[in-house]
C-alpha positions as CSV (number, residue, x, y, z in Angstrom):
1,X,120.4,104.3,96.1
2,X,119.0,103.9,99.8
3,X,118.4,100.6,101.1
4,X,115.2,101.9,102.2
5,X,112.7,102.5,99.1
6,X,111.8,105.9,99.4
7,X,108.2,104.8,98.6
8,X,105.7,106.6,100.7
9,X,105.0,109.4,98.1
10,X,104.2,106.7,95.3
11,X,101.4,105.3,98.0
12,X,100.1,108.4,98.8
13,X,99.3,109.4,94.9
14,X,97.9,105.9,93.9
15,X,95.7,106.3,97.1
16,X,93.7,109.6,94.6
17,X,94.5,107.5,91.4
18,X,95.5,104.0,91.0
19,X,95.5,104.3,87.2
20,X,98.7,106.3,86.9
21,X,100.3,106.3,83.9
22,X,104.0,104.9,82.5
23,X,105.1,108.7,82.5
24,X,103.5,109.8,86.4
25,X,105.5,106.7,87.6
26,X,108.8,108.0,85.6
27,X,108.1,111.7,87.1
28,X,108.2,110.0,90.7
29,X,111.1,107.8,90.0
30,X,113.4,110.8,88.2
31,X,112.4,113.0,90.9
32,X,113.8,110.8,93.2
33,X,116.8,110.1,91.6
34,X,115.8,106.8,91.6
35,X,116.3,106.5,87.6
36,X,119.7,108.4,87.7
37,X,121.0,105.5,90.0
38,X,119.7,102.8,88.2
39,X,121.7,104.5,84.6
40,X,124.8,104.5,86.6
41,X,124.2,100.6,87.2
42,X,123.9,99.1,84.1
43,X,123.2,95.7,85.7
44,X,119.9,96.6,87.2
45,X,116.4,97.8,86.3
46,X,113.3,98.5,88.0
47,X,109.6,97.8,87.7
48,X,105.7,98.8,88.9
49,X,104.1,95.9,88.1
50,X,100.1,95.5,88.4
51,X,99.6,92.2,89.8
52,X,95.9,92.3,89.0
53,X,96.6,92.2,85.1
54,X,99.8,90.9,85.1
55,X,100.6,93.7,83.7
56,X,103.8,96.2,83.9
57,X,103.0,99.4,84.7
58,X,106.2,101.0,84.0
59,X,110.0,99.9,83.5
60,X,113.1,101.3,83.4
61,X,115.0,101.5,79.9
62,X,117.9,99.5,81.3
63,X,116.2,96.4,81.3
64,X,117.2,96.5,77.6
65,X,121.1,96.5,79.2
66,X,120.2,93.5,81.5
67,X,118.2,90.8,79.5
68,X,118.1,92.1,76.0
69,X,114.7,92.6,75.4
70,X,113.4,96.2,75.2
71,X,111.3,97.9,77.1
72,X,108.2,97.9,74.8
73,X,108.7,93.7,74.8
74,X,107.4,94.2,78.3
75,X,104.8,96.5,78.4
76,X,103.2,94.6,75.6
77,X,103.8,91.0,76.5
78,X,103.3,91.8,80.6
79,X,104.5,89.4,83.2
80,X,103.8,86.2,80.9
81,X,107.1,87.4,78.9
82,X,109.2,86.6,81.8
83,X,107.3,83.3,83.0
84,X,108.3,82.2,79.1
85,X,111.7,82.9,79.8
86,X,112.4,81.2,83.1
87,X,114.7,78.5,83.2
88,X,113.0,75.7,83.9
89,X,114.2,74.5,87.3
90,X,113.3,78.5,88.6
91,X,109.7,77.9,87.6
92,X,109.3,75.0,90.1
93,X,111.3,76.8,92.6
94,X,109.0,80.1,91.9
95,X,105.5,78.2,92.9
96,X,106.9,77.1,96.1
97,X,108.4,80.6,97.1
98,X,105.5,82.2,95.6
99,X,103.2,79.8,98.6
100,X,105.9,80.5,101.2
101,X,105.3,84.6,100.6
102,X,101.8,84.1,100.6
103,X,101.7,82.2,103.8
104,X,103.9,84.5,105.4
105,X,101.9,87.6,104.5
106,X,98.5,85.9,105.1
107,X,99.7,86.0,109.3
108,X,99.9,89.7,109.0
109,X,97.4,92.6,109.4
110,X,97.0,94.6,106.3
111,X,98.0,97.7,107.6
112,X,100.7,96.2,108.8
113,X,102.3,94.5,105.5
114,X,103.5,97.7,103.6
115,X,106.3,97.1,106.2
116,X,107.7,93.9,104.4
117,X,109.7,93.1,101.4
118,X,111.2,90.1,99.9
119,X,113.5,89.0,97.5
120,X,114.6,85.9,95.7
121,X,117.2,85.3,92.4
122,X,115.9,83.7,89.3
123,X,117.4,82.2,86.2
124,X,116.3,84.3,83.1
125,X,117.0,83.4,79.8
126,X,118.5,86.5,78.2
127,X,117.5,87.4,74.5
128,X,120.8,85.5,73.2
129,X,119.3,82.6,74.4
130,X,122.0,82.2,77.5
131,X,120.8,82.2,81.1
132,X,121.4,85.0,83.2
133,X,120.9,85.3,87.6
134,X,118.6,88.4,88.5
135,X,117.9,89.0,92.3
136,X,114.6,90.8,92.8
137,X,113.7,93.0,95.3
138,X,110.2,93.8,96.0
139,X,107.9,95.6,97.7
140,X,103.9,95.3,97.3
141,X,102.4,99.6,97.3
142,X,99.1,98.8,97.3
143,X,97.0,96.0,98.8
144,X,93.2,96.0,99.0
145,X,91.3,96.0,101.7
146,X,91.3,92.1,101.9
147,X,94.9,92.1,101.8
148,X,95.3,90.8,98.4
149,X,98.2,92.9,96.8
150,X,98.0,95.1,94.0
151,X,100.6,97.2,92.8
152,X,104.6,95.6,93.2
153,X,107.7,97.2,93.0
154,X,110.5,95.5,91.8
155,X,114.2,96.7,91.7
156,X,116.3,93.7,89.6
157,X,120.1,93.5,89.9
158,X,122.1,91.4,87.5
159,X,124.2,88.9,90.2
160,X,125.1,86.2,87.2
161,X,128.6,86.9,88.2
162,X,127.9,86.2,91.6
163,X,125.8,83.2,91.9
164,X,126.6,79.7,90.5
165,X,124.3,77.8,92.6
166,X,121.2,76.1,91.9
167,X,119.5,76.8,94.7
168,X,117.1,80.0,95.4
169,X,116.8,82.3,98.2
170,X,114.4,84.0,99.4
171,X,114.4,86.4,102.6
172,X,111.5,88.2,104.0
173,X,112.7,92.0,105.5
174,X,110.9,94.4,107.8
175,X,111.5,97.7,107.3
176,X,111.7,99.2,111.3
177,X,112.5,103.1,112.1
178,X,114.8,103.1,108.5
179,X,116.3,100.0,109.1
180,X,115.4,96.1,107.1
181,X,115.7,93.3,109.7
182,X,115.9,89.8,107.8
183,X,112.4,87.9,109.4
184,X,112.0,85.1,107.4
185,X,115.1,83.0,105.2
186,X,115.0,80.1,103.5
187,X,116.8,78.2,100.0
188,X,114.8,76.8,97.8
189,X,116.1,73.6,95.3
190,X,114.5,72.2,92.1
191,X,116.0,69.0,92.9
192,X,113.7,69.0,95.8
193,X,110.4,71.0,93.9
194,X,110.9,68.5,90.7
195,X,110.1,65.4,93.4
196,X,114.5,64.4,92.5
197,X,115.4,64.4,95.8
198,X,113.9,63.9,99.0
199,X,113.9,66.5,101.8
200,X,116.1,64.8,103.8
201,X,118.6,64.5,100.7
202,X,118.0,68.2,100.2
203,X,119.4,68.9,103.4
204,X,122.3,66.7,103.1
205,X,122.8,68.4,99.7
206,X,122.2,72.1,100.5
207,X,125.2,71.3,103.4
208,X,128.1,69.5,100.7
209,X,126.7,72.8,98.6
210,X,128.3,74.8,101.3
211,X,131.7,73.2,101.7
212,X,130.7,70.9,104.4
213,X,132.7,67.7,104.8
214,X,131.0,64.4,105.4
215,X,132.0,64.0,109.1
216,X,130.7,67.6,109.4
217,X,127.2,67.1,108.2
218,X,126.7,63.5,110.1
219,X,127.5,66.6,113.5
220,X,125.0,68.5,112.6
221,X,122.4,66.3,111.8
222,X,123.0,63.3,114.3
223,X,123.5,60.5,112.3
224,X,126.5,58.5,111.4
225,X,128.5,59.1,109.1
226,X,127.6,56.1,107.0
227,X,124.6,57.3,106.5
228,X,125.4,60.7,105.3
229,X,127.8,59.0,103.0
230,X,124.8,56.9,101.6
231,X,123.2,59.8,101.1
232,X,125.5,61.0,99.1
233,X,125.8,58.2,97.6
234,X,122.0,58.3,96.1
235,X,122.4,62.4,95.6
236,X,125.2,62.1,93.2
237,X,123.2,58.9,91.3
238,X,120.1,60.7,91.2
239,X,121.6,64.2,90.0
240,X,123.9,61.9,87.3
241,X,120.7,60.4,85.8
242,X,119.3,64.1,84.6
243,X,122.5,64.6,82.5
244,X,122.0,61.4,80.6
């Protein structure tokens, strides 16, 4: 599949109808080869999802592969079945990146935010009860003339194999003359969104979570050591005390 969403077609239908059905939005997306790619990767799915409703307004039979639940689980339960089935630290994590995208977006023009995407991993508990690590990638179609968005595309890939960490990331992407340019990165943790650590700690945290050594981190932060190693210190009693 590109790494451009070759989404301009969609747009320009919704503009005559924005009440297309499940089966106008599978015509699109097999005519596009969009679906033939996303059978040849069982890991991933994709979604329109109405973000007035809450509602999906069509998915990709694979999601069955990925989480277990069928398609129909979806379209009947909407959105809600998925906010039931976040793990619990990725809901905290979710309001926070859901006001950093909102902020973000409420700097641009309208007209200009069809231009933007952004994509974050979640926890997901998978019909067999285990978890499972989807990164989402999405795009809003449609936004009103306000600016509030309307219509979401969402392509999910399966990156449990790939991701052990806690943390979330979310990145922000502008799509300029066929190429995304990364605007706007940052890592969300639940220790840090569940009030557990404090911001400072986070920081310390999010650099021992990427290998850095002790003398390292009191560098880049310009402090002494001791201090870093205090922090530690109260990081390691604090994240103890939640497996009691």
């Amino acid at each position: 599949m590109s790494g451009v969403y070759r989404v301009e077609e969609l747009v320009s239908l919704l503009k005559n109808d924005k009440e297309l059905r499940g089966d106008e939005y599978l015509e699109f997306i097999n005519v596009h080869d969009i679906e033939e790619e996303i059978n040849k990767i069982n890991n991933s799915f994709i979604a329109v999802i109405d973000l007035g409703k809450m509602t999906y307004q069509y998915i990709s039979p694979s999601i069955e592969t990925v989480t277990g639940y069928r398609p129909e689980d979806f379209m009947k339960k909407g959105v809600k079945l998925v906010f039931d089935n976040y793990h619990p630290d990725s809901l905290m994590t979710q309001k926070a990146i859901h006001a950093e995208c909102t902020k973000f977006f409420n700097t641009l023009k309208t007209k200009d935010k069809l231009n933007y995407r952004f994509s974050y991993d979640v926890r997901l508990k998978h019909s067999n009860k285990s978890y499972i690590r989807l990164l989402q990638r999405n795009q809003v179609l449609i936004f009103d003339k306000t600016g509030k968005p309307l219509l979401l595309l969402a392509v999910c890939n399966d990156i449990t194999e790939y991701r052990t960490e806690q943390k979330q990331l979310l990145l922000i992407t502008k799509v300029s003359k066929g190429k995304e340019i990364i605007v706007f990165k940052k890592d969300f943790f639940p220790e840090y969104e569940n009030g557990i650590l404090t911001r400072k700690e986070t920081e310390v945290w999010k650099m021992v979570s990427e290998g850095l050594s002790s003398k390292e981190i009191a560098c880049k932060f310009n402090i002494s050591l001791n201090t870093v190693l205090t922090h530690r210190k109260r990081i390691i009693k604090k994240l103890k005390s939640l497996q009691v």
